[in-house]
N, CA, C and O of each residue as an XYZ file, in Angstrom:
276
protein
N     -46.157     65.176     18.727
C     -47.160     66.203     18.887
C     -48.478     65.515     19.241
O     -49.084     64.744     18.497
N     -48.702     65.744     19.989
C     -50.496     65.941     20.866
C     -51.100     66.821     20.692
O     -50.870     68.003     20.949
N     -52.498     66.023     19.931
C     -53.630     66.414     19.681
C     -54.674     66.552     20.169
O     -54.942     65.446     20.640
N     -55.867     67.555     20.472
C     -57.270     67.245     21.217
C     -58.385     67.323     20.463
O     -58.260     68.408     19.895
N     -59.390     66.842     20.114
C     -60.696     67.820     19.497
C     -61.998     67.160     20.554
O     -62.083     66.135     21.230
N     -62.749     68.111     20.341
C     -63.832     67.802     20.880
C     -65.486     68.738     20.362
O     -65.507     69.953     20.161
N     -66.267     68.157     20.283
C     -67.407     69.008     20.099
C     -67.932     69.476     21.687
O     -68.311     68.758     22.613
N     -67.847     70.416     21.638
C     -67.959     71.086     23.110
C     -69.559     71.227     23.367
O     -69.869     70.900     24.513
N     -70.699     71.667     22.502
C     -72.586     72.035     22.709
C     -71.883     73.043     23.559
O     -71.008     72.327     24.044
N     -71.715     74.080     23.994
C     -71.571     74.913     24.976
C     -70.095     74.815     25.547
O     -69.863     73.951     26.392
N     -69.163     75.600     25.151
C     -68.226     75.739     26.151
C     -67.830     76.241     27.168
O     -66.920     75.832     27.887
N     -68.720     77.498     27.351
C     -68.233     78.272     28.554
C     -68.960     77.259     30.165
O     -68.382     77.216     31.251
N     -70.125     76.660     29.885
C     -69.640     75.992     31.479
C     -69.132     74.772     31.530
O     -69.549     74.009     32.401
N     -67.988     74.282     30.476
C     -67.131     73.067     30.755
C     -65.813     73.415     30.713
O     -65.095     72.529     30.250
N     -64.980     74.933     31.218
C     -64.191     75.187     30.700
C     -62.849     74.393     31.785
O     -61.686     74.213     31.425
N     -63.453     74.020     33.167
C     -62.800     73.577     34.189
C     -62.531     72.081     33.970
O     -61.516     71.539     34.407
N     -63.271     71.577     33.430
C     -63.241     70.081     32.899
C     -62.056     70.075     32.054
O     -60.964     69.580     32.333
N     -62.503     70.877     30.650
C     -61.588     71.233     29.537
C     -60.138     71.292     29.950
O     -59.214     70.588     29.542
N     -60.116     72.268     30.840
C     -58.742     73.236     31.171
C     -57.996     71.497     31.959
O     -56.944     71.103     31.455
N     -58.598     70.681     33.067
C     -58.085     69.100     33.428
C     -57.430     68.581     31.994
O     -56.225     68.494     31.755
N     -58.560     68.251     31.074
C     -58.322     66.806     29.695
C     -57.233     67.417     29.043
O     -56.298     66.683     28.723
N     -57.161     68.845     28.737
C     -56.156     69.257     27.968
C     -54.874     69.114     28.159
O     -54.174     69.046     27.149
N     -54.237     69.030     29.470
C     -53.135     69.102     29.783
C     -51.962     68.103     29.134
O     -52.303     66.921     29.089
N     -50.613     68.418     28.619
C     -50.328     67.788     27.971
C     -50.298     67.498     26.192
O     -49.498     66.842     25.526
N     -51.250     68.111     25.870
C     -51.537     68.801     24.583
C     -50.629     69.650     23.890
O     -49.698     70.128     24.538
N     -50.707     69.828     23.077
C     -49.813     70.876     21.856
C     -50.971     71.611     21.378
O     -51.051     72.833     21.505
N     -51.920     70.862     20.801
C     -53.020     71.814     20.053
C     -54.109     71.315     20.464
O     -54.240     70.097     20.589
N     -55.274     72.363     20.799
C     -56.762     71.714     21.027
C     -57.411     72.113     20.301
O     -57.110     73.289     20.097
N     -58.524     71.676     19.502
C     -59.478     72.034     19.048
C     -60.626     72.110     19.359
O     -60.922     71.066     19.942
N     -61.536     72.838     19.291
C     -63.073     72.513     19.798
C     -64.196     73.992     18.762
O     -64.154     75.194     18.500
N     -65.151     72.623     18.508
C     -65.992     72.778     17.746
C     -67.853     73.234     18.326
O     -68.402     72.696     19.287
N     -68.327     74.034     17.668
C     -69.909     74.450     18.593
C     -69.666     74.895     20.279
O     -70.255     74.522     21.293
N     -68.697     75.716     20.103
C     -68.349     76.679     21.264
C     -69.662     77.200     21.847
O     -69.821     77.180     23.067
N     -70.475     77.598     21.145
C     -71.794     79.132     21.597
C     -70.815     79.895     22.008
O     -71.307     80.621     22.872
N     -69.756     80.131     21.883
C     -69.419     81.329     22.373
C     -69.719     83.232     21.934
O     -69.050     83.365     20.910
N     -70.008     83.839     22.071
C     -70.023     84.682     21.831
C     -69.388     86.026     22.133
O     -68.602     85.827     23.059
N     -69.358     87.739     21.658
C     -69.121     88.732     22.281
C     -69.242     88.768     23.648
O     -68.307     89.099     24.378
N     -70.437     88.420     24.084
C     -70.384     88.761     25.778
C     -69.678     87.637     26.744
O     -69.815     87.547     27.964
N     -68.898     86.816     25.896
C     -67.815     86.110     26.774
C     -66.661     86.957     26.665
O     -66.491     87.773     25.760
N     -65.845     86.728     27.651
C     -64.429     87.358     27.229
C     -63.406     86.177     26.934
O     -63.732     84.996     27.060
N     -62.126     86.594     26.526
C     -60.935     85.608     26.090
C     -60.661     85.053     27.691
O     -60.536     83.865     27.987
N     -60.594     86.279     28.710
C     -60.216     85.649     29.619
C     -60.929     84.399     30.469
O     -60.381     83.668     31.294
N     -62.337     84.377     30.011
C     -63.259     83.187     30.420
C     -63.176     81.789     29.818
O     -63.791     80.782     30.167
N     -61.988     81.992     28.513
C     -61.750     80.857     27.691
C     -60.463     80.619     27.271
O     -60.227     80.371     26.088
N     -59.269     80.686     28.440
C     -57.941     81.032     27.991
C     -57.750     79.402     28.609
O     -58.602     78.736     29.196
N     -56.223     78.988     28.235
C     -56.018     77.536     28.417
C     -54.537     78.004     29.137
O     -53.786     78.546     28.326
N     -53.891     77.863     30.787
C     -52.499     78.114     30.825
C     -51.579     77.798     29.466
O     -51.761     76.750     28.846
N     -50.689     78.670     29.092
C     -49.885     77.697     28.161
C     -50.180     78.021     26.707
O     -49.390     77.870     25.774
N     -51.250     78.422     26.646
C     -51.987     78.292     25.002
C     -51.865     79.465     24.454
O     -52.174     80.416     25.172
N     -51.345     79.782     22.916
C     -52.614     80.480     22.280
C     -53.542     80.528     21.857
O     -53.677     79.978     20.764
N     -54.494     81.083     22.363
C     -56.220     81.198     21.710
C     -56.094     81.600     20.056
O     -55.218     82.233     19.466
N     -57.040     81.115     19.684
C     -57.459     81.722     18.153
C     -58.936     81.263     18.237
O     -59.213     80.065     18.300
N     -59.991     82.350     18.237
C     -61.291     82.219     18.304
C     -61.849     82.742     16.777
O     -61.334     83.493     15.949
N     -63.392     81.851     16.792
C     -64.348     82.654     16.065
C     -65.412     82.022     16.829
O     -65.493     80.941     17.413
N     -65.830     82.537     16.741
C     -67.736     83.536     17.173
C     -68.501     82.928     16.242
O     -67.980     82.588     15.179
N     -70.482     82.587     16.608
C     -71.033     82.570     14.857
C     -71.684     83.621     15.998
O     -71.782     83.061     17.090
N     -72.099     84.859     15.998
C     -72.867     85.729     16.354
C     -74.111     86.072     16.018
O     -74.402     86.238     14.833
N     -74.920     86.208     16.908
C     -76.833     86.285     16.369
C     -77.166     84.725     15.854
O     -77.899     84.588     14.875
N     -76.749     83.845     16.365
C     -77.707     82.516     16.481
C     -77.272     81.558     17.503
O     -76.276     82.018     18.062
N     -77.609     80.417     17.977
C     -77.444     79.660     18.632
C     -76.401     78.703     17.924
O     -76.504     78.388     16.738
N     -75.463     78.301     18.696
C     -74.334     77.097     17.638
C     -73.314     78.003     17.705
O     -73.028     79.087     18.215
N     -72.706     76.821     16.725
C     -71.678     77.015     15.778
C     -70.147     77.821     16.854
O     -69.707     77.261     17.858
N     -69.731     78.840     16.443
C     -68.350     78.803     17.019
C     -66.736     77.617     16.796
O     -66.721     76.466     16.357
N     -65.921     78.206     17.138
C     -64.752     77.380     16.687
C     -63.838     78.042     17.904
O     -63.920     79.253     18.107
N     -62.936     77.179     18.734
C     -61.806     77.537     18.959
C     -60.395     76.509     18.840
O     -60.248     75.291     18.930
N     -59.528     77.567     18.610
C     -57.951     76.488     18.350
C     -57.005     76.915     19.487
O     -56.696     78.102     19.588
N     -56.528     75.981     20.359
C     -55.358     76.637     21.420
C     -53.800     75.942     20.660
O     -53.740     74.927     19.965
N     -53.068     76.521     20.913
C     -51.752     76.606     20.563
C     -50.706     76.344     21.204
O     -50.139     77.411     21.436
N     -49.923     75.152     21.778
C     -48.871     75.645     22.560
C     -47.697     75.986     22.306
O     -46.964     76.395     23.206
């Protein structure tokens, strides 16, 4: 089993980078997403994966996501 983590500062504009390093993986992790409500799943989906998100909503930071294969 293959592992990823990474502290992302912003994930939504590295998701094309991301979506390259991951390949090959079983599970990714990534930490300080900013992601929020006005992203959608589909702006942060991985071929292959399941998503499992959280949000920190109303501040800057924080966030979590786990992909699954």
């Amino acid at each position: 089993m293959k592992c990823f983590y990474t502290n992302a500062n912003s994930v939504i504009g590295k998701m094309s980078e991301l979506r390259e390093r991951t390949k090959g993986y079983d599970i990714v992790g990534i930490v300080e997403t900013w992601a929020n409500s006005h992203i959608s799943n589909a702006e942060l989906t991985l071929d292959g994966f399941n998503m499992l998100r959280l949000d920190r909503e109303g501040m800057k930071g924080g966030g979590l996501l786990m992909y699954v294969n």
